[in-house]
C-alpha positions as CSV (number, residue, x, y, z in Angstrom):
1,X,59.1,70.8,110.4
2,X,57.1,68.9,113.0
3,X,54.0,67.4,111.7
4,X,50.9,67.6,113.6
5,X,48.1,64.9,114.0
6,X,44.1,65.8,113.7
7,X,42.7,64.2,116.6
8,X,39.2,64.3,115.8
9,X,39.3,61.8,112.5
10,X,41.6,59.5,113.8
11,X,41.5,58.9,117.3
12,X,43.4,56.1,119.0
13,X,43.9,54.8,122.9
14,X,47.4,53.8,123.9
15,X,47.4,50.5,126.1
16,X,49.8,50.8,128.8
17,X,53.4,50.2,128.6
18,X,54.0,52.0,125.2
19,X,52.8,49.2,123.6
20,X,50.6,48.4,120.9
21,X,47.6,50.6,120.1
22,X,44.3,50.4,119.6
23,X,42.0,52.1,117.1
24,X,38.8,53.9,118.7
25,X,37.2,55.8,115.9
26,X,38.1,54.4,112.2
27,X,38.3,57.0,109.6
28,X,36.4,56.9,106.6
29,X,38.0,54.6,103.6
30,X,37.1,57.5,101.2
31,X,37.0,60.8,102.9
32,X,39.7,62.7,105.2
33,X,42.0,60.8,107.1
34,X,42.8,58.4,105.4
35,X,46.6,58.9,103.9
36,X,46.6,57.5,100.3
37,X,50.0,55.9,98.9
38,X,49.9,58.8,96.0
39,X,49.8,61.6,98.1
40,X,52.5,60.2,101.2
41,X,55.9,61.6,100.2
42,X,59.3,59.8,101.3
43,X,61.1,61.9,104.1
44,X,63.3,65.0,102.7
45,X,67.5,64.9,102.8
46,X,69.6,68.0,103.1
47,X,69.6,70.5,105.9
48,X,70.7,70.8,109.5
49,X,69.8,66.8,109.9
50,X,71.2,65.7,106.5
51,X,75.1,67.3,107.6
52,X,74.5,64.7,110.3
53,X,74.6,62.0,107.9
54,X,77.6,59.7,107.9
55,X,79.0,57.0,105.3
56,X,82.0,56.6,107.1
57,X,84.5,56.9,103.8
58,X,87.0,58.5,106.6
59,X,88.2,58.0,109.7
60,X,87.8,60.9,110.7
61,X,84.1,60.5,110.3
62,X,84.5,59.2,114.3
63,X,84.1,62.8,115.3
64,X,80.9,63.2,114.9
65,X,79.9,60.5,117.3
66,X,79.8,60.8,120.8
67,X,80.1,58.0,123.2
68,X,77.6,58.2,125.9
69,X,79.7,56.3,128.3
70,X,81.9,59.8,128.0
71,X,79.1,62.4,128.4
72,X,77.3,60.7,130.9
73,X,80.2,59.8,133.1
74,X,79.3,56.0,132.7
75,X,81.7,52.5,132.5
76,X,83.0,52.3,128.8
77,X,81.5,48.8,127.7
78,X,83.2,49.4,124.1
79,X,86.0,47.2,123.8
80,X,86.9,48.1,120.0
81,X,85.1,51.1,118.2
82,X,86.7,53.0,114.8
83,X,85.7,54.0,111.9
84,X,87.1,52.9,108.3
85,X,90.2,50.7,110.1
86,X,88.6,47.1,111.1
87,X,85.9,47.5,108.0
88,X,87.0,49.6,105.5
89,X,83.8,52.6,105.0
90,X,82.8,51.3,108.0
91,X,81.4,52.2,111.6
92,X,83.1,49.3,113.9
93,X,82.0,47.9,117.3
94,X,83.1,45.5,119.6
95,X,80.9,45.7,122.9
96,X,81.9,43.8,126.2
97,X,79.0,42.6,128.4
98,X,76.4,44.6,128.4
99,X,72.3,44.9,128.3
100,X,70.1,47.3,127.7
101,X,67.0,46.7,129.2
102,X,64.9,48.2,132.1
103,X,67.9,50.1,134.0
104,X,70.6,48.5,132.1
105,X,73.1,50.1,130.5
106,X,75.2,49.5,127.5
107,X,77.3,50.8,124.6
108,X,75.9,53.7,122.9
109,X,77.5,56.2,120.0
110,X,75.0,59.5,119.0
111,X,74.6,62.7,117.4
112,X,71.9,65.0,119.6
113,X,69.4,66.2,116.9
114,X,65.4,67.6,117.2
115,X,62.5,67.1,115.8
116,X,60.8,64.6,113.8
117,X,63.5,62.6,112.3
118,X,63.8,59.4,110.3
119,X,67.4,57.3,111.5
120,X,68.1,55.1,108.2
121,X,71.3,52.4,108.4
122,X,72.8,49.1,107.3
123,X,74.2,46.9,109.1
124,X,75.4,43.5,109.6
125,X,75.4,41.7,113.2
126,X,77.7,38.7,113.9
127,X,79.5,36.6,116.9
128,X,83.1,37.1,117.3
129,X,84.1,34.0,115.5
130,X,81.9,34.9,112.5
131,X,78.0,33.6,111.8
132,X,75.2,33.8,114.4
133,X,76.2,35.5,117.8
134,X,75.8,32.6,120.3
135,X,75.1,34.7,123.3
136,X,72.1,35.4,124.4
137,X,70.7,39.5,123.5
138,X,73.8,40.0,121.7
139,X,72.1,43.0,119.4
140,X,73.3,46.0,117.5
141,X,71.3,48.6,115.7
142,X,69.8,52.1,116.1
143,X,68.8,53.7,119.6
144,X,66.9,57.9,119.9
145,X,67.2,58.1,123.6
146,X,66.6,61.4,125.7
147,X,69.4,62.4,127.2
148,X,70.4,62.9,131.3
149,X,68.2,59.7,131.4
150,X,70.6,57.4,133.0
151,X,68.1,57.3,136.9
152,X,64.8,57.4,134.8
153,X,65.7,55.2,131.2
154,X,63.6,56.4,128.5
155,X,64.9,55.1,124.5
156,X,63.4,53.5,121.6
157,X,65.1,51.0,119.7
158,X,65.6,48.7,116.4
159,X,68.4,46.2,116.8
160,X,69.3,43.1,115.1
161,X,70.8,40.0,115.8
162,X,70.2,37.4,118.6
163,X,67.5,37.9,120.9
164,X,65.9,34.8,123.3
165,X,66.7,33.3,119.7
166,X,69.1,34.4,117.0
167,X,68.2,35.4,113.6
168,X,65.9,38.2,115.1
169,X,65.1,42.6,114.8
170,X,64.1,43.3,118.3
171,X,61.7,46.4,118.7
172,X,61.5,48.1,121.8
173,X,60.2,50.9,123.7
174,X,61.6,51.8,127.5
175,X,59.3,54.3,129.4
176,X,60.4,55.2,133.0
177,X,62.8,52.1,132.8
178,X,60.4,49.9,131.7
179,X,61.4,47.8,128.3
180,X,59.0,46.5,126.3
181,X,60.0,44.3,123.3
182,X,58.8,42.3,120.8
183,X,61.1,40.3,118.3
184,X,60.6,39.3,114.9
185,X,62.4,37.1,113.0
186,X,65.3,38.2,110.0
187,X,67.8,36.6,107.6
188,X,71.8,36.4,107.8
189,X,73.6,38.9,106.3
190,X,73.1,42.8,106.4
191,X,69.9,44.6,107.7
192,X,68.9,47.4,107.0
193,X,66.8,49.3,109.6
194,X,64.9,52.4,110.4
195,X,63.8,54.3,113.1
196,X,61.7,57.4,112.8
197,X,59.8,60.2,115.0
198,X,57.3,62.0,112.9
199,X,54.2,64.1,114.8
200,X,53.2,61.9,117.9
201,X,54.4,58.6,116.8
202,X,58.0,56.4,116.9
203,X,58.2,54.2,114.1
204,X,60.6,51.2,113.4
205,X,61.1,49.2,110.2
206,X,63.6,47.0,108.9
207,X,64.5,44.9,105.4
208,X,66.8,42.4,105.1
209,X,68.9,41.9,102.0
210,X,67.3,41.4,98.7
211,X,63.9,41.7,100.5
212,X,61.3,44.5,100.9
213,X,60.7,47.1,103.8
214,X,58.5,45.7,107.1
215,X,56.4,47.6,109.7
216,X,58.6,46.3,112.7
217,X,56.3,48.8,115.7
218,X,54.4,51.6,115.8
219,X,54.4,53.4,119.6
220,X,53.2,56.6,120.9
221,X,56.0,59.5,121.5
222,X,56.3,60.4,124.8
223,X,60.1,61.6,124.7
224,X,61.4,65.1,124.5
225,X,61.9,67.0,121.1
226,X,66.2,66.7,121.5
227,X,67.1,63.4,121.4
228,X,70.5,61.6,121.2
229,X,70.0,59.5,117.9
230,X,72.3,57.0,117.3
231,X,73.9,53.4,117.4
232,X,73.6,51.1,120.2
233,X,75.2,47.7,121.3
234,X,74.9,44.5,123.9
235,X,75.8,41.4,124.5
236,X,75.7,38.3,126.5
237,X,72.8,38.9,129.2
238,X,73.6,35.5,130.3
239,X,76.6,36.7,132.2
240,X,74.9,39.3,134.3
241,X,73.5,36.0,136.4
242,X,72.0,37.1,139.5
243,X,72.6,40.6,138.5
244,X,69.6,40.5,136.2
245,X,66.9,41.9,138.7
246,X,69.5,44.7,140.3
247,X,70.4,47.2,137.6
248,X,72.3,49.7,139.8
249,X,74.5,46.4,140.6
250,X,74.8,45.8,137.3
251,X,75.8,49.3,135.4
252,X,78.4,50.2,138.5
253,X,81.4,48.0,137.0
254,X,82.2,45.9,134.2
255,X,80.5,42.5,134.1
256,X,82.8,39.9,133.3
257,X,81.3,37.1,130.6
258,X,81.6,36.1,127.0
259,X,80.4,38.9,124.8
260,X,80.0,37.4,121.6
261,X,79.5,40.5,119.2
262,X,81.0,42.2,115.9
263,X,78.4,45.1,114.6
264,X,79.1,46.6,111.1
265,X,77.4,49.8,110.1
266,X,77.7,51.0,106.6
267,X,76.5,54.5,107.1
268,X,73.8,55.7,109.0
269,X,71.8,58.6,107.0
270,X,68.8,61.3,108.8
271,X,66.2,62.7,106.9
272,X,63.1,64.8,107.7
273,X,59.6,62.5,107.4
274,X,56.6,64.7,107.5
275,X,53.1,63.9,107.4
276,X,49.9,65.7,106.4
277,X,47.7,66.9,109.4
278,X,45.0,64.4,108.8
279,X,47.0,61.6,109.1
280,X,47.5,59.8,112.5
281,X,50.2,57.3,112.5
282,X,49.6,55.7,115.1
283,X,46.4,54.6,113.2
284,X,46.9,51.9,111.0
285,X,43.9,52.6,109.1
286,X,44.4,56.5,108.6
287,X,48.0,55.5,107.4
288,X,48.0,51.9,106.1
289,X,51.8,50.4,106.3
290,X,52.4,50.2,103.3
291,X,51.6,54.0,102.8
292,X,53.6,54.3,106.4
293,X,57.0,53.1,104.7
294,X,56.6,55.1,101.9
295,X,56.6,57.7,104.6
296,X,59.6,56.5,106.7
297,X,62.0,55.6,104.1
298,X,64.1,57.0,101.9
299,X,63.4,57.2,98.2
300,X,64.9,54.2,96.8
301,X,65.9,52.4,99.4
């Protein structure tokens, strides 16, 4: 079910870009509009979204995943990709140089879903020879991108791993080819991460190991009810050298570089999140964060 948003108690103006919001009328702390801890629910399993769930026991859990490099008729920037063979109850990848940013394309494995949706996985990022990738952008993690968008780029993402610096989650919104991200800084080890649609809002969050659940970005949906929901990874920006302001350039063959990532996924589960009409999440004070990840996450987790 797609949850709907009451615009008259919580009204908010979206800066441009896709961006960060801001608040124009504040809801009352005590009366309507205001989402309450007690009364948020944790998104539902089962259904049409839950058989898309995937915990990779099997290897022939790899049939459920398309590779958009295949559908879209695109260069295939995967140079090792199975499932329960190089880490056992495992998704595996192994991307060549790649970006995606602006224009830029890069590895990308998806099951086409609608609706509001919360995208819920671990996984652990690391270079080839083990630790910290050293490359610069060298990032794995989850990606809802509308499809046929290949001339016009428009995704959302929550990857992990090394950004300008390593040890980061990126966040990032792409309107129209135009990326917008924002990093924040994470632990070694496995990640887990989240990335949500519920009503007229995207939502990313991520925990690292041992630790509690964080607000990572809250931006405005703008994208198309189908989406391709999925995993996504790049690496070594570097490389592209003066490729980096000519996209078409870029995406038309295999770059040749140093790609300097391993990404581990340990299953990657979708749920339905829903949200009472009063509630505006795109309004931090008609749905607090902490109230928000109750929301997005699953029970437990």
């Amino acid at each position: 079910m797609r949850a709907k948003v009451a615009g008259a108690l919580a009204v908010v103006g979206v800066l441009s870009g896709c961006g960060a919001v801001t608040t124009a009328q504040q809801p009352s702390p005590t009366g309507p509009g205001v989402l309450t801890l007690d009364r948020a629910t944790p998104p539902a399993s089962g259904g049409e979204v839950g058989e898309a769930s995937t915990e990779f026991a099997d290897a022939a859990d790899l049939s459920m995943w398309t590779k958009l490099s295949q559908t879209e008729k695109d260069v295939d920037r995967l140079t090792k990709y199975d499932v329960n063979k190089t880490a056992k109850g495992s998704m595996y990848l192994e991307p060549n140089t790649s970006a995606w940013f602006d224009g830029f394309r890069g590895p990308f494995v998806y099951q086409e879903l609608a609706g509001d949706i919360l995208m819920h996985a671990r996984v652990k990022v690391e270079g080839e020879k083990g630790g910290k990738p050293k490359r610069k952008f060298s990032l794995g993690g989850l990606m809802a991108r509308q499809p046929g968008s290949y001339a016009n780029p428009n995704w959302v993402s929550v990857t992990t791993g090394t950004g300008d610096k390593s040890g980061q989650v990126e966040v990032k919104y792409t309107k129209d080819g135009s990326s917008k991200p924002s990093e924040l800084p994470v632990g070694d080890g496995w990640v887990e991460l989240a990335l949500g649609r519920v009503g007229r809002a995207f939502i990313a969050l991520y925990k690292e190991e041992g630790g509690a659940w964080k607000v990572g970005r809250r931006w405005p949906s703008t994208l198309p009810d189908v989406l391709q929901w999925g995993v996504s990874a790049s690496t070594d920006w570097d490389s592209y050298s003066t490729l980096k302001k000519d996209a078409a350039k870029g995406n038309a063959k295999q770059v040749k570089g140093r790609p300097d990532l391993k990404v581990t996924v340990d299953f990657v589960r979708f749920l339905r999140p829903e949200l009472p009409e009063y509630a505006d999440p795109l309004n931090s004070a008609s749905v607090p964060d902490d109230v928000l990840i109750k929301a997005m996450t699953p029970a437990g987790a």
